[in-house]
C-alpha positions in Angstrom: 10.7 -12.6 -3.9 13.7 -15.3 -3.6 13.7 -18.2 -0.9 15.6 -15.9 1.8 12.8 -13.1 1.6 10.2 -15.7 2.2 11.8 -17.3 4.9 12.4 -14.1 6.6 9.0 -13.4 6.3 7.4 -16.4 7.3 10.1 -16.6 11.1 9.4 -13.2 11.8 5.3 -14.1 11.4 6.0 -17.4 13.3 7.9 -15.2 16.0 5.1 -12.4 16.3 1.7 -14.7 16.0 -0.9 -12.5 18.2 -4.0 -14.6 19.4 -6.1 -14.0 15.8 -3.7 -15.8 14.2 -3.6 -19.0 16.8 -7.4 -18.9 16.7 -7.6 -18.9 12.7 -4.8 -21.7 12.1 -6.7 -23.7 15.1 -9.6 -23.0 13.1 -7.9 -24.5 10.3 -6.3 -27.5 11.8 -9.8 -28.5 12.8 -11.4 -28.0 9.8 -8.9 -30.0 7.9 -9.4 -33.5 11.0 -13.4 -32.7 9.9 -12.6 -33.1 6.3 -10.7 -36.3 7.3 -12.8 -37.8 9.2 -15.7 -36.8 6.8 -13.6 -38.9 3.9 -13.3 -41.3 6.2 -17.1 -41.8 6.8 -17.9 -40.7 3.1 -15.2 -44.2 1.8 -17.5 -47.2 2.8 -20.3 -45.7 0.4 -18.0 -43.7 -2.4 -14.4 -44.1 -2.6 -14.0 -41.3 -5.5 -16.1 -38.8 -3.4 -13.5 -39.7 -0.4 -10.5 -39.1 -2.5 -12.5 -36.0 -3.7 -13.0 -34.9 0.0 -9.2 -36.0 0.7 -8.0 -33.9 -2.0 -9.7 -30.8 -1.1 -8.9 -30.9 2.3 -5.2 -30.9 1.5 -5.6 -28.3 -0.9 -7.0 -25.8 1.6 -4.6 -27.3 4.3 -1.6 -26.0 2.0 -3.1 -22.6 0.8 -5.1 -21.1 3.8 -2.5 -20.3 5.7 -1.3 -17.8 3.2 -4.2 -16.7 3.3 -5.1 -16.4 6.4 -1.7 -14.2 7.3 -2.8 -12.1 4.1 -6.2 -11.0 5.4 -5.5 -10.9 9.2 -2.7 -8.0 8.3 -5.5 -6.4 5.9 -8.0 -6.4 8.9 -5.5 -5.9 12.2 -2.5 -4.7 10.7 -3.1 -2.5 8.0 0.0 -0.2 7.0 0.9 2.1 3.9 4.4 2.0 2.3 5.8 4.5 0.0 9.4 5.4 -1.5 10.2 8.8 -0.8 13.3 8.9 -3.0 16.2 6.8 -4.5 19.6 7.9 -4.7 22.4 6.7 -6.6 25.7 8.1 -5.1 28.1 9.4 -7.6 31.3 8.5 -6.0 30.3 5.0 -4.2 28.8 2.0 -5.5 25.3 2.5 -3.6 22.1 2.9 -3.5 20.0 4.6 -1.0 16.1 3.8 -0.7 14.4 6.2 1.9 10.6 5.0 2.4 8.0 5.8 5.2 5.6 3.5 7.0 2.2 4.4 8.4 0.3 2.9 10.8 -3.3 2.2 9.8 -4.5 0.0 12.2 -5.9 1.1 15.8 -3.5 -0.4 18.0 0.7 0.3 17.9 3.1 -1.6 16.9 7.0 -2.2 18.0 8.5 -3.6 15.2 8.4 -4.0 11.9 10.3 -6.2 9.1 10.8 -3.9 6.1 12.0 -5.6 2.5 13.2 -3.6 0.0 13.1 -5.1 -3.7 15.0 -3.4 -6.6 14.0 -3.7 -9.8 15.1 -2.7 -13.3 12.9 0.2 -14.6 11.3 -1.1 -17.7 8.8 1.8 -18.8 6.4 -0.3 -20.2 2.5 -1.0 -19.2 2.8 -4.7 -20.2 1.2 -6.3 -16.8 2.8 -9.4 -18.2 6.4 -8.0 -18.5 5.9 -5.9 -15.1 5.0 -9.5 -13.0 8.1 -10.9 -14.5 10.2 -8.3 -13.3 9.1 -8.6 -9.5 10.3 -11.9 -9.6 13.5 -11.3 -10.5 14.8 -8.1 -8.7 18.8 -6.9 -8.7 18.9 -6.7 -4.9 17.2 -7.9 -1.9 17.7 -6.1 1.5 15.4 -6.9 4.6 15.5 -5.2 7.9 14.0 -5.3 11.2 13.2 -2.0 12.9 12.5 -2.5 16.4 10.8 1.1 17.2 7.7 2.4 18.4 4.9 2.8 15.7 1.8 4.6 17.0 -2.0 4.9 15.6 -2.3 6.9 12.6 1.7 7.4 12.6 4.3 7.1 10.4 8.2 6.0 10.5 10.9 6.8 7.8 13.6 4.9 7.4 16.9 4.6 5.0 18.4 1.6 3.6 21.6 1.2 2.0 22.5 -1.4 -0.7 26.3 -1.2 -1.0 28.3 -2.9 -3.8 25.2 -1.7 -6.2 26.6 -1.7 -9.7 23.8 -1.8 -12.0 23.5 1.4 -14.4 20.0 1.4 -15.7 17.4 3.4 -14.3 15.6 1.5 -11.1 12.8 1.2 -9.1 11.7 0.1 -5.2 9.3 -2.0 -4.4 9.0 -1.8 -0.4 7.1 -4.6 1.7 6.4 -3.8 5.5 4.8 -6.1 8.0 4.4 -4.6 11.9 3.3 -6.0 14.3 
């Protein structure tokens, strides 16, 4: 994922927060001012353990959030992605990804942002080799879809990546997140 894909992500989260996700990063702004104020306390008696404490606090302050969005789509938001074909055109310089969306969770959705990774298809089973190559796809494409998703439904869609001049053989990696 580049800079631009995370950024997209993490507005259209900010944009869509439902009340789970104000109550878990309220729970985690006052776990963190409990930490503090614990280090505070803990500094007349131990100034390494206050540091410790200090440390810790800002460790979790800077990583549950991730983690926090990660589970609460697992639990409230659960959906299945999969790439129903790729086409490269003959005559044009695109690429066509058609993928489908299903809704797992028990409550609809409205929208969805869909990101759409293409990668170079290595053939190989080296994990190692695989990570690597998620990290640095050919193209990027991320799109909104603003369209009714109900319970145990699903959605296709089609994106188009013009201007797509690689040769090799690819492969698409598709994120969704509805909400």
């Amino acid at each position: 994922m580049t800079a631009e894909t995370l950024k997209i992500s993490f507005l259209f989260y900010l944009k869509n927060l439902s009340l789970y996700d104000y109550l878990a990063l309220g729970w985690l702004v006052v776990t963190f001012f409990i930490l503090i104020f614990l280090a505070i306390l803990v500094a007349r008696k131990s100034s390494a353990l206050a540091l410790l404490l200090i440390i810790i606090s800002l460790i979790i302050f800077i990583i549950a959030p991730f983690l926090i969005k990660m589970k609460l789509n697992d639990y409230l938001r659960p959906i299945q992605t999969e790439v129903l074909s790729v086409k490269k055109l003959t005559f044009s310089d695109s690429l066509i990804i058609e993928g489908q969306i299903k809704n797992n969770a028990t409550k609809n959705f409205t929208k969805c942002l869909v990101q759409t990774s293409i990668l170079k298809d290595l053939n190989t089973t080296n994990t190692f080799k695989s990570y690597m190559n998620q990290l640095n796809p050919i193209a990027n494409k991320s799109i909104v879809v603003e369209q009714s998703l109900l319970k145990e439904d699903f959605m296709e869609y089609e994106i188009v990546f013009d201007d797509f001049d690689y040769t090799g053989n690819v492969l698409a990696h598709i994120n969704a997140e509805c909400y």
